[in-house]
C-alpha positions, 0 to 999 in steps of 0.5 A: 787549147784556149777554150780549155783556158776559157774554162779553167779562167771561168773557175778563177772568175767564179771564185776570186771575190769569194770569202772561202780561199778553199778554190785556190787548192783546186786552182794552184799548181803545187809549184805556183810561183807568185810574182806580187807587185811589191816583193822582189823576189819570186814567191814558190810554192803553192802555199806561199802563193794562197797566202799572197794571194789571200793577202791581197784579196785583203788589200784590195777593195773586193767591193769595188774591183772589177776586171775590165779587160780580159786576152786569152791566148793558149795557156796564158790570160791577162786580165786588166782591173781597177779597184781604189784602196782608201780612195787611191785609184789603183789600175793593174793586170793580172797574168796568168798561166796554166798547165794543161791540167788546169792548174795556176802555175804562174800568177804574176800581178803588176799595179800603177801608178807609184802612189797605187804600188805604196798603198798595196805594199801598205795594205799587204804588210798589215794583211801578211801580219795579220794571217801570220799570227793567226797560225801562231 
């Protein structure tokens, strides 16, 4: 079963840092729940999920984000990072887990410190706004 994961978390690494959020409606379960570092309740659905996640990819410095550690066990991968946002140091984990079609079915994303956690609550909110009144 890992190498399975192997293959489904290659699809995500492959795909993150793209302009073209498409990928997330192959990689997303139609029940994802979301869990964002900076809302307190759980985010369901998948296109509740693509918004955050998009969102956050806005946030992010992309250019300077890396993934520096990475676990796999069975279905669930836990993928470290770093990235700054406007020069504020920001360290967080990204734990994932799949069904066994390949599909996110939970993404839960965690940040330190405080001051990293304010900075991405910051950058969501204007990020949030932004894709909201483009639907409109």
């Amino acid at each position: 079963m890992p190498m399975n994961t192997k293959k489904y978390l290659q699809k995500w690494l492959d795909n993150y840092k793209s302009e073209d959020p498409s990928f997330l409606d192959e990689i997303l379960d139609e029940s994802v729940v979301f869990y964002s570092p900076v809302v307190f309740k759980p985010i369901e659905g998948k296109d509740l999920a693509k918004l955050y996640l998009m969102s956050a990819g806005q946030s992010f410095n992309m250019n300077r984000f890396k993934y520096t550690k990475e676990i796999i066990q069975d279905l669930y991968c836990v993928l470290e990072f770093e990235t700054f946002i406007d020069e504020v140091s920001i360290n967080g984990a990204d734990i994932i887990s799949w069904n066994n079609e390949g599909k996110i079915v939970e993404f839960k994303v965690m940040i330190r410190p405080i001051q990293a956690i304010e900075k991405v609550k910051e950058k969501m909110v204007e990020s949030l706004e932004l894709f909201s009144n483009q639907g409109s």
